[in-house]
GUGUGU-892783 format. One record per residue (C-alpha): z, y, x. Coordinates in steps of 0.5 Angstrom, whole numbers, plus 500, padded with zeros to 3 digits. Example, Ala and Ser with C-alpha at 12.3 -4.5 7.8 and 13.67 -1.06 7.14 Angstrom:
2
516491525
514498527
END
This chain:
270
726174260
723179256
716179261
716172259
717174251
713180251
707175254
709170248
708175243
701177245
699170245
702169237
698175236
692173239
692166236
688169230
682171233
682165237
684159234
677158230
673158237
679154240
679149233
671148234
672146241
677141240
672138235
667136241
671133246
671127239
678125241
679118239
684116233
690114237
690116243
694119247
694126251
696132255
696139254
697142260
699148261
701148254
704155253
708156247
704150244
699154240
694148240
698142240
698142232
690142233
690137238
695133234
691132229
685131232
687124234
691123227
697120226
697114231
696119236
701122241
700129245
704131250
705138253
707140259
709148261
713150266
716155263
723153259
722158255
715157252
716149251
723153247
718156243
713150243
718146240
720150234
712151232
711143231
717142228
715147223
708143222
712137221
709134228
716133233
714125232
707125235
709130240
713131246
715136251
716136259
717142263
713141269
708144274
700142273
700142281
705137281
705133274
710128273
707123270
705116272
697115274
693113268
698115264
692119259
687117255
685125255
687132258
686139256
688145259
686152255
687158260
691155264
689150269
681154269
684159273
687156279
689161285
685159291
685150291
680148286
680141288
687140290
689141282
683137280
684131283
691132281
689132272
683126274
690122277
694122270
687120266
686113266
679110268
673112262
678117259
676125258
678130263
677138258
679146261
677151256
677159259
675164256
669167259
665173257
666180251
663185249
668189244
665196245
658196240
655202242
658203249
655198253
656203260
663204258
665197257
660195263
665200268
671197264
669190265
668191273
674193274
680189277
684189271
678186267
674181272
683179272
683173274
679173279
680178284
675181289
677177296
676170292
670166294
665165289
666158288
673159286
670163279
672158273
665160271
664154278
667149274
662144274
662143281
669142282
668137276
664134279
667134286
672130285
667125282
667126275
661123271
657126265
660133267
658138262
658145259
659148252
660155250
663157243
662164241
667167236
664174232
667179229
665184224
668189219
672191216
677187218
684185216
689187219
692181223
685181226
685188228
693188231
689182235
684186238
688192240
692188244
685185247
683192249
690193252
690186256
684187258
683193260
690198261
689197268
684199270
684207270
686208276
679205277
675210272
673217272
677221267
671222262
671215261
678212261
679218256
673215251
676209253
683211249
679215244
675208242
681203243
687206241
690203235
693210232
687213235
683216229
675214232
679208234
672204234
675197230
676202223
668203223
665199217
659197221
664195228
661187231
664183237
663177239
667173246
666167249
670161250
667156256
669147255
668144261
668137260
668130264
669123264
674118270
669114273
671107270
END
């Protein structure tokens, strides 16, 4: 339990720097008004409250987790935005969903269902079975960052390590890379198959709720990688990044970042 409370609190505290991208992503798929869909994997239900919206007050969305604790969390977030009776829960596994086929008119799935550990197409077939004939099927991931202006060797080596190419690991096939969506899109017969990639910029000085959010970033991302690093690097490493660290480089006036997040859309054949 305070694994999984640690990983919710980091997903609150990343939402900020998120949630513009993740909003303007959402706003592509032109969600129909009514429409009922899946979040899959829907965490601690951060994106609910966007995707409820979004198909207006006719709609339904349903999120499903297989995480007791984070549909807890889920809950309580609609509940305080006044949303509980356009939205429902179900505990679940994306691999195995227990729904009805054709039960969607739409799925979105936001690091989750991109990141599948070995079987691509197994899981795709299994999101395709739940949306009906000529709905949506959307996995949203995030796909680059470049957080360390100035010091593009530094966050090149950082980025080449396990912890920073994570979830990907160095025995997967290339073909089982998120970035290689569009051919399991297309591999289970999907049609009008695309791609969309939305940047989030981020430029000082910034606020507080912003710079909590890319420290935890660089923590994420990167904390283990030291093992990987030489010694020069991993202590300029800590000098830039460390919150309480007085070159941390998000408090200079002039700092600029930007990352990206990957939509890979496709439609059920009718």
């Amino acid at each position: 339990m305070p694994d999984i409370e640690h990983y919710a609190n980091r997903l609150e505290v990343a939402d900020p720097l998120r949630e513009p991208v993740i909003r303007a992503a959402i706003r592509t798929l032109h969600l129909p008004p009514g429409s009922r869909g899946l979040d899959a994997g829907c965490g601690i239900g951060l994106q609910i409250p966007l995707l409820a919206k979004a198909v207006g007050p006719t709609g339904h969305v349903t999120g499903l987790d297989i995480s007791p604790a984070f549909l807890d969390r889920a809950r309580k977030l609609v509940a305080q935005v006044d949303l509980s009776e356009r939205v429902s829960f179900r505990e679940g596994n994306i691999h195995q969903l227990p729904f009805d086929d054709d039960t969607f008119d739409w799925l979105w799935s936001a690091d989750c269902a991109g990141y599948p550990t070995r079987s691509p197409l197994p899981l795709m077939r299994e999101l395709v079975r739940v949306v009906r004939p000529g709905g949506t099927v959307a996995i949203l991931v995030w796909s680059s960052q470049m957080l360390l202006p100035g010091r593009p060797l530094l966050e090149a080596r950082l980025n080449a390590t396990g912890a920073g190419i994570a979830p990907f690991s160095r025995d997967m096939e290339p073909e089982q890379h998120f970035l290689r969506a569009l051919g399991w899109f297309r591999g289970v017969g999907l049609e009008g198959c695309t791609v969309r990639t939305l940047v989030g910029d981020l430029q000082g000085p910034l606020t507080g709720e912003m710079r909590t959010a890319l420290v935890d970033l660089f923590e994420m991302r990167w904390t283990g990688a030291q093992t990987e690093l030489s010694s020069e690097d991993w202590a300029e490493y800590q000098r830039l990044c460390q919150s309480q660290s007085p070159d941390c480089i998000l408090d200079r006036p002039g700092y600029y970042a930007f990352f990206t997040e990957s939509l890979f859309c496709g439609q059920v054949v009718k």
